[in-house]
DSSP file (Angstrom, degrees, kcal/mol; ACC not computed):
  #  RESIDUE AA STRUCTURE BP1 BP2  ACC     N-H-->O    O-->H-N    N-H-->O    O-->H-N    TCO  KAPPA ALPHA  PHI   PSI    X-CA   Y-CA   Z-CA
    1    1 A X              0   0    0      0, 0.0     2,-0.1     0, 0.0     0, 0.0   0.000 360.0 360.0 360.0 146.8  236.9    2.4   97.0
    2    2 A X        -     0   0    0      1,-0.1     2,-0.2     3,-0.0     3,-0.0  -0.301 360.0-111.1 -64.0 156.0  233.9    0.5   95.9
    3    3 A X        -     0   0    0      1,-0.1     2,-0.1    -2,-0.1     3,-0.1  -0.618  48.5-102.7 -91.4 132.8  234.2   -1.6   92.4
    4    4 A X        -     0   0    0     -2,-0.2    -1,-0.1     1,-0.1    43,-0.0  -0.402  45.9 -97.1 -28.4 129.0  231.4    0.5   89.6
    5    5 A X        -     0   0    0      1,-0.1     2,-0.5    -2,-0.1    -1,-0.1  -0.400  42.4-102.6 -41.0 146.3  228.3   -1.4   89.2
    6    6 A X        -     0   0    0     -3,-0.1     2,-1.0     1,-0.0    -1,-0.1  -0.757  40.8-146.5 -70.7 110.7  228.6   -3.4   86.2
    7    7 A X        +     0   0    0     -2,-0.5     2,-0.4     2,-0.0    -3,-0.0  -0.662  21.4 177.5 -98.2  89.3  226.2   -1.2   83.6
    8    8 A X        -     0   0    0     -2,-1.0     3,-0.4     1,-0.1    -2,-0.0  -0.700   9.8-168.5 -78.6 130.1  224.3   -3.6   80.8
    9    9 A X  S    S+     0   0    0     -2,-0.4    -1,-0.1     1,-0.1    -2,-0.0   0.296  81.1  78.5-120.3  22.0  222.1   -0.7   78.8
   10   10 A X  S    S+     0   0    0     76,-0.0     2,-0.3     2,-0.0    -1,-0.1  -0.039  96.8  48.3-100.0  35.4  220.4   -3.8   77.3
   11   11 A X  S    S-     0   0    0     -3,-0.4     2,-0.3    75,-0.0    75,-0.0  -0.896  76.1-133.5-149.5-171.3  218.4   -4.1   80.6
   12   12 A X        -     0   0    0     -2,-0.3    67,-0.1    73,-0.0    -3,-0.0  -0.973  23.6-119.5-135.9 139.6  216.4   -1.7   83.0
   13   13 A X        -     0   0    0     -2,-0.3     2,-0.5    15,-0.2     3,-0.1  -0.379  30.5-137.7 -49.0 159.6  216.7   -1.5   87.3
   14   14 A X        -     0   0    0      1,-0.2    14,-0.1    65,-0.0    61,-0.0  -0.978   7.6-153.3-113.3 121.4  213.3   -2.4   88.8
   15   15 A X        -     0   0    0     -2,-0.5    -1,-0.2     1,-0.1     4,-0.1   0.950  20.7-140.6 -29.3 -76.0  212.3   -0.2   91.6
   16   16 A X  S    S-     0   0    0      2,-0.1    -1,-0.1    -3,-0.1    -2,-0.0   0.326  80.8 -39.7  74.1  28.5  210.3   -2.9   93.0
   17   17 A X  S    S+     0   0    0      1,-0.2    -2,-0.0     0, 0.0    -3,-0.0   0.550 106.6 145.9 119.4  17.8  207.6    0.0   93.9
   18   18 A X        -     0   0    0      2,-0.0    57,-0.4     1,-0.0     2,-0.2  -0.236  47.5-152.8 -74.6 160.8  210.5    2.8   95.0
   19   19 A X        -     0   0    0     55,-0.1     2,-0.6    -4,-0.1    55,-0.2  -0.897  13.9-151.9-128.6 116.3  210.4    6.0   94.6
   20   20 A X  B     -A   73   0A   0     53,-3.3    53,-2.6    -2,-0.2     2,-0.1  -0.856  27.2-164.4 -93.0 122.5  214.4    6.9   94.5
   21   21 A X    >   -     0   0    0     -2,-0.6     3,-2.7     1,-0.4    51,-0.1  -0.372  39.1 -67.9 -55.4 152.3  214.4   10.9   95.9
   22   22 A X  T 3  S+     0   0    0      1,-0.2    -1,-0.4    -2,-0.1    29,-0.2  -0.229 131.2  24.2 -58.0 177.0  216.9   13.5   95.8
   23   23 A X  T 3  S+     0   0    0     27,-3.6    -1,-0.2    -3,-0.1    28,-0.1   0.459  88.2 136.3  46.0   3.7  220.1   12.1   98.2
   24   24 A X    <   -     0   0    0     -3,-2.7    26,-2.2    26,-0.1     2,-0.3  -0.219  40.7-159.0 -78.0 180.0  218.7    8.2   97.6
   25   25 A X  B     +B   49   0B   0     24,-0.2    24,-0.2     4,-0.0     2,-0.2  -0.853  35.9 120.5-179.2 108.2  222.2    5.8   96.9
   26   26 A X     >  -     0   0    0     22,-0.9     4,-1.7    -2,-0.3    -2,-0.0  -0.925  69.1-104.1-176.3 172.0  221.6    2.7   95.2
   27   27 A X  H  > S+     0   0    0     -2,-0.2     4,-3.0     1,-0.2     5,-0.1   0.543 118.3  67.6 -90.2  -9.5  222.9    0.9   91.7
   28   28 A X  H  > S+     0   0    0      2,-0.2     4,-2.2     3,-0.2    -1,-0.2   0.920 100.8  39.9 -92.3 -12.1  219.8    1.6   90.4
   29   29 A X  H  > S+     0   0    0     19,-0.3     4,-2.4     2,-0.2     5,-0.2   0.893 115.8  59.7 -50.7 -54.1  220.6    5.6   90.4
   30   30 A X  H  X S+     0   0    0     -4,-1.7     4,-2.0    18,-0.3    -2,-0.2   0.869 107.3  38.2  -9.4 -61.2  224.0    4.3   89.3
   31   31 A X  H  X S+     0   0    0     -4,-3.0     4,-1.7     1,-0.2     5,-0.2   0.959 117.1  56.4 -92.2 -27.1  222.4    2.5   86.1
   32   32 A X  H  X S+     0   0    0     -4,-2.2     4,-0.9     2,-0.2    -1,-0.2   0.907 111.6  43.9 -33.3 -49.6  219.6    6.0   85.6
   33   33 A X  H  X S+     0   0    0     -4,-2.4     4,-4.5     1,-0.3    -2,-0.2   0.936 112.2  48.1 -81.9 -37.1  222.4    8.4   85.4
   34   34 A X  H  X S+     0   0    0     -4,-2.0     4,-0.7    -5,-0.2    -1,-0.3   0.959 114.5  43.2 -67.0 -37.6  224.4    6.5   83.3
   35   35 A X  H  X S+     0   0    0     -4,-1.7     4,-1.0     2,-0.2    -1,-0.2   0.583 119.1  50.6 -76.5  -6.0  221.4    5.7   80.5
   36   36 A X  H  <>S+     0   0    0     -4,-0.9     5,-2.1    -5,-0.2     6,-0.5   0.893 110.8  49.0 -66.9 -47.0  220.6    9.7   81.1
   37   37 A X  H  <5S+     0   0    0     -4,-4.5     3,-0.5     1,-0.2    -2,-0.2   0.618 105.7  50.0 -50.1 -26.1  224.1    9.7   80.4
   38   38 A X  H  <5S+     0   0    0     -4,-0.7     2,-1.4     1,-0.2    -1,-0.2   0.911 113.8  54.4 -86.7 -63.8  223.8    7.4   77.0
   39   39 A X  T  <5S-     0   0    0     -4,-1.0    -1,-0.2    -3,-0.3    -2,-0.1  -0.283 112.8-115.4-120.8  45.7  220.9   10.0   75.9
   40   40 A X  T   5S+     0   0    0     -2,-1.4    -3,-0.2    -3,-0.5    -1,-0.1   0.259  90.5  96.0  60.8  -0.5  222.6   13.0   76.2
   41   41 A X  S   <S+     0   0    0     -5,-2.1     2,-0.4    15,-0.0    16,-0.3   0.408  80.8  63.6-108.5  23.0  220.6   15.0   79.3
   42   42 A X        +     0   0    0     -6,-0.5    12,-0.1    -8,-0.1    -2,-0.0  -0.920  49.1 156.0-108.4 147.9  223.1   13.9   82.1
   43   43 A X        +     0   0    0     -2,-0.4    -1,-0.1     2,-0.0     2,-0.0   0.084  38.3  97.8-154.9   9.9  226.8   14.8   82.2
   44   44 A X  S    S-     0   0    0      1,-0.1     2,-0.6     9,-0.1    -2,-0.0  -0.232  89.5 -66.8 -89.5-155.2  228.2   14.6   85.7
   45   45 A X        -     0   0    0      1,-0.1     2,-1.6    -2,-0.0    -1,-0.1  -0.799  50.8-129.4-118.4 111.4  230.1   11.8   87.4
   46   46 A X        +     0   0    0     -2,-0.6   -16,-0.1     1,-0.2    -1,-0.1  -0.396  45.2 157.2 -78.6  92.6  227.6    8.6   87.8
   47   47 A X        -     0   0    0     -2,-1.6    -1,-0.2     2,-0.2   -17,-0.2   0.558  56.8-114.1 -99.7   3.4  228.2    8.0   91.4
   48   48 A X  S    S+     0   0    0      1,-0.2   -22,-0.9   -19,-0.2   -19,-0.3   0.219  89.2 101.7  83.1 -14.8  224.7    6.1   92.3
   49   49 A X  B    S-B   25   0B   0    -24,-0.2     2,-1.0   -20,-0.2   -24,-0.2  -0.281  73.2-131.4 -94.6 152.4  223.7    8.9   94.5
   50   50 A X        +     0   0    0    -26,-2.2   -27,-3.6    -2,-0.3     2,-0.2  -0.590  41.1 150.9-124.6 116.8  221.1   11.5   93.2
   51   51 A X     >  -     0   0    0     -2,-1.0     4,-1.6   -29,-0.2     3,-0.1  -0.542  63.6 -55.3-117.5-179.3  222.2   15.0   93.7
   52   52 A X  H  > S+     0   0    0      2,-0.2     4,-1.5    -2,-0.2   -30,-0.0   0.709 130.4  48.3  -3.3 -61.7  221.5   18.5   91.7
   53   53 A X  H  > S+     0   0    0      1,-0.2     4,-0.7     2,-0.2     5,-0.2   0.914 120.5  38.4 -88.0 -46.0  222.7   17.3   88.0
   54   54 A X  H  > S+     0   0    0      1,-0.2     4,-2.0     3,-0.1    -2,-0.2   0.980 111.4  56.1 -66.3 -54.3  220.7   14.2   88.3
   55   55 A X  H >X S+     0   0    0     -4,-1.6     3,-1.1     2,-0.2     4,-0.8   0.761 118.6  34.9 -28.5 -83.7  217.9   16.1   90.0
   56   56 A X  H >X S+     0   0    0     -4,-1.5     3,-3.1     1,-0.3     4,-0.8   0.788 116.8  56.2 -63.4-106.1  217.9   18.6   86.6
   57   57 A X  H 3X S+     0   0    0     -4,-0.7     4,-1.1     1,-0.3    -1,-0.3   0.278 105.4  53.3  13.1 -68.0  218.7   15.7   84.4
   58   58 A X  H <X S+     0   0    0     -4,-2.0     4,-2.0    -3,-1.1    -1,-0.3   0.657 108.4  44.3 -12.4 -74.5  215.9   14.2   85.6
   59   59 A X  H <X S+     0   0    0     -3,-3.1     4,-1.2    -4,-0.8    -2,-0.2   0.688 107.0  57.2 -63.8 -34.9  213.5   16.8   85.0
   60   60 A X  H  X S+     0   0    0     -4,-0.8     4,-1.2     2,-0.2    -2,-0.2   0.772 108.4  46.9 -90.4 -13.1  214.5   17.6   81.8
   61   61 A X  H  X S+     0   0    0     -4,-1.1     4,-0.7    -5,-0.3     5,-0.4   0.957 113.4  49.9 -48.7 -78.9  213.9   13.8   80.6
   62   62 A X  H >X>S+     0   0    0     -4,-2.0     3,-4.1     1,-0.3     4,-2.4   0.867 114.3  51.6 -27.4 -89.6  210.3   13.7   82.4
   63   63 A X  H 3<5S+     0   0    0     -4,-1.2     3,-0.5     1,-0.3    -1,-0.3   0.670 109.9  39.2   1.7 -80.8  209.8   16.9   80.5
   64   64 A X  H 3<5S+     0   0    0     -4,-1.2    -1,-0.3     1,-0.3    -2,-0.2   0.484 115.9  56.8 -78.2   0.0  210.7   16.0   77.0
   65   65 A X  H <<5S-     0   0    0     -3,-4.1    -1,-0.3    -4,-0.7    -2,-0.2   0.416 111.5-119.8-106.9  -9.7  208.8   12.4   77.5
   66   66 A X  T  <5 +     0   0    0     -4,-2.4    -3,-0.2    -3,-0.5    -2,-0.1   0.723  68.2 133.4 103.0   7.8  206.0   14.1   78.4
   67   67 A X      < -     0   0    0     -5,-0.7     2,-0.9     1,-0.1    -1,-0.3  -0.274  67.8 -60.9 -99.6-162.4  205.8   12.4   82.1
   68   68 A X        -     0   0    0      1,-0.1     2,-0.7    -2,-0.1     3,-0.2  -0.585  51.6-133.9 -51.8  91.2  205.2   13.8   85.5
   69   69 A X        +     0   0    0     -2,-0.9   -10,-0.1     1,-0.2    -1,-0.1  -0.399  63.3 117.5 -35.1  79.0  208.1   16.4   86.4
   70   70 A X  S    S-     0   0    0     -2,-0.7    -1,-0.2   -12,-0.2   -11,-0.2   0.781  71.5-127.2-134.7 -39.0  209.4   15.8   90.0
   71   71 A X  S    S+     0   0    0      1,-0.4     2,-0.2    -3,-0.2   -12,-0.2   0.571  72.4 130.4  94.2  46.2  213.3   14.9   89.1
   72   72 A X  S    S-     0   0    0    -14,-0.1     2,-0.4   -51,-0.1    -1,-0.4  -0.434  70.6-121.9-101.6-167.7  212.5   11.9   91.1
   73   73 A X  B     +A   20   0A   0    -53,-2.6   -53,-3.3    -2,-0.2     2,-0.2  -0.976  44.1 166.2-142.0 124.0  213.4    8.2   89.7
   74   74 A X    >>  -     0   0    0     -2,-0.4     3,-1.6   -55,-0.2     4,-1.1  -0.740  54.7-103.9-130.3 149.5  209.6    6.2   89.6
   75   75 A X  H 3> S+     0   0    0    -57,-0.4     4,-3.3    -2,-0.2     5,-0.4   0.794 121.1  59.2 -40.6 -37.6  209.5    3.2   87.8
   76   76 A X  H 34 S+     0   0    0      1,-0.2    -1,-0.2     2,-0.2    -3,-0.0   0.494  98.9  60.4 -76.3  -1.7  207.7    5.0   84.9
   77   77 A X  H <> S+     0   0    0     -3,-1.6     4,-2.7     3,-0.1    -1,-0.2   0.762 108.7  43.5 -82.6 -33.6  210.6    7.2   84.6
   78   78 A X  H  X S+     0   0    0     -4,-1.1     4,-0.7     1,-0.2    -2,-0.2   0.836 106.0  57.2 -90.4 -14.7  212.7    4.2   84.0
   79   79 A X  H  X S+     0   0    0     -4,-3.3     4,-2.1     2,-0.2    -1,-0.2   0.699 113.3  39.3 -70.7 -25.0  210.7    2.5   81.8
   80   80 A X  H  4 S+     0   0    0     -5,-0.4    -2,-0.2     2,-0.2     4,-0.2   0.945 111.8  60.6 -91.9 -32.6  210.5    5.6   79.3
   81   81 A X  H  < S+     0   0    0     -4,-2.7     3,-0.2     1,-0.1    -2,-0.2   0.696 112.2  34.6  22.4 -69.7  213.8    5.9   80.1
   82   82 A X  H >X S+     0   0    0     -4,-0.7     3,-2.1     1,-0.2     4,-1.2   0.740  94.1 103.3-105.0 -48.6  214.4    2.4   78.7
   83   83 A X  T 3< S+     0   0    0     -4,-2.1    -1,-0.2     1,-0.3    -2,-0.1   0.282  73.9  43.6  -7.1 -46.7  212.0    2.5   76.0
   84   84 A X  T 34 S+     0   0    0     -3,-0.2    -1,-0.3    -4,-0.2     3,-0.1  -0.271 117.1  67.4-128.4  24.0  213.4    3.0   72.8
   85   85 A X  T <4 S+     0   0    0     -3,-2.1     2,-0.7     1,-0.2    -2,-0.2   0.643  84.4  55.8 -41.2-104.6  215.9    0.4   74.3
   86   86 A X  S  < S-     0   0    0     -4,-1.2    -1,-0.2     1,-0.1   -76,-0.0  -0.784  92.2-112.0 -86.1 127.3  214.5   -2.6   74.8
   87   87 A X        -     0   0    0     -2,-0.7     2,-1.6     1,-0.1    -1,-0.1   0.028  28.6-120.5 -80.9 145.7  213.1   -4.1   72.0
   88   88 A X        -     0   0    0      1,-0.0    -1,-0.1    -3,-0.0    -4,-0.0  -0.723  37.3-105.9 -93.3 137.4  209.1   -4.4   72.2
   89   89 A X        -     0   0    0     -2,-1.6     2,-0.3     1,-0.0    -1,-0.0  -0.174  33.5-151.7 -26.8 122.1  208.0   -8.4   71.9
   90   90 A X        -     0   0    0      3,-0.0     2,-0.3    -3,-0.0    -1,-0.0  -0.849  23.0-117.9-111.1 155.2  206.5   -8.8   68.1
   91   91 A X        -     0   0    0     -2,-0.3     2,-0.5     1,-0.0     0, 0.0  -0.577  31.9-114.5 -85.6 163.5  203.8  -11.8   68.2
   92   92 A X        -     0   0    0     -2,-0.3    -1,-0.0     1,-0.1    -3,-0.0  -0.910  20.4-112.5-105.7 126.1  204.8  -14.1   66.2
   93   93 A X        -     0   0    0     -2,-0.5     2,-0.4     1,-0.1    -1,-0.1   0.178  25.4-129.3 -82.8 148.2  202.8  -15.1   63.0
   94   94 A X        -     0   0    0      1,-0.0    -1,-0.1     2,-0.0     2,-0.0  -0.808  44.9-115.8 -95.1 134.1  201.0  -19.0   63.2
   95   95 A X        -     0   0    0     -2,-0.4     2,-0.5     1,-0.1    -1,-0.0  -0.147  18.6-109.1 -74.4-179.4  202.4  -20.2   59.9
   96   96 A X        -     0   0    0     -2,-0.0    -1,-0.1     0, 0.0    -2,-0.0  -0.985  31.2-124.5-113.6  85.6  200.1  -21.1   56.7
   97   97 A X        -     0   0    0     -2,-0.5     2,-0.7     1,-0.1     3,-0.1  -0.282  25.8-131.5 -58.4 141.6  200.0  -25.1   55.9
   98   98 A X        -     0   0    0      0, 0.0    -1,-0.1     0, 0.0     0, 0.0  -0.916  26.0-105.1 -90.8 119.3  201.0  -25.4   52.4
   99   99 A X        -     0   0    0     -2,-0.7     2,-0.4     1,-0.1     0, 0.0   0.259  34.5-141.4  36.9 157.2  198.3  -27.7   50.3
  100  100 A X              0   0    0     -3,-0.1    -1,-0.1     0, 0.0    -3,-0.0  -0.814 360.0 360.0-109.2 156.4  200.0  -31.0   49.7
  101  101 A X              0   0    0     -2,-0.4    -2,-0.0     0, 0.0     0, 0.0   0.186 360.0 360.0 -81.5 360.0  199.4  -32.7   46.1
């Protein structure tokens, strides 16, 4: 049997312009079902493959984030997905020079 992808859920897959479909097979279906899995709407066996429970899973993410509904895996699925995740970049404030005496 193949080794489990190694699953960091401080990072995101990139597509790189995919659209992952029901039946697609990749680690990056792998690391969706497992952060569906993290956030309660997943609960089958994260096999990398996208079948019915991801499918559903899927849709009922899209749904409750308010995106498109297809139970497909788009980048913008994984980035909302990922969202409340990855921490957003704060700028950082240009300090004050203090008077010298």
């Amino acid at each position: 049997p193949t080794a489990e992808p190694v699953y960091n859920s401080g990072t995101k897959p990139d597509l790189e312009g995919k659209t992952l479909k029901k039946n697609s097979q990749s680690e990056a279906v792998f690391w969706v079902q497992k952060r569906l899995t993290e956030l309660g709407y997943y609960t089958g066996k994260c096999s990398g493959k996208i079948l019915n429970g991801t499918v559903n899973a899927l849709k009922e993410f899209q749904r409750s984030a308010g995106l498109k509904v297809s139970g497909n895996i788009t980048q913008e699925t994984v980035d909302a997905l990922y969202a409340a995740e990855l921490p957003t970049p704060e700028p950082t404030p240009e300090s004050t020079p203090k008077p010298t005496e």
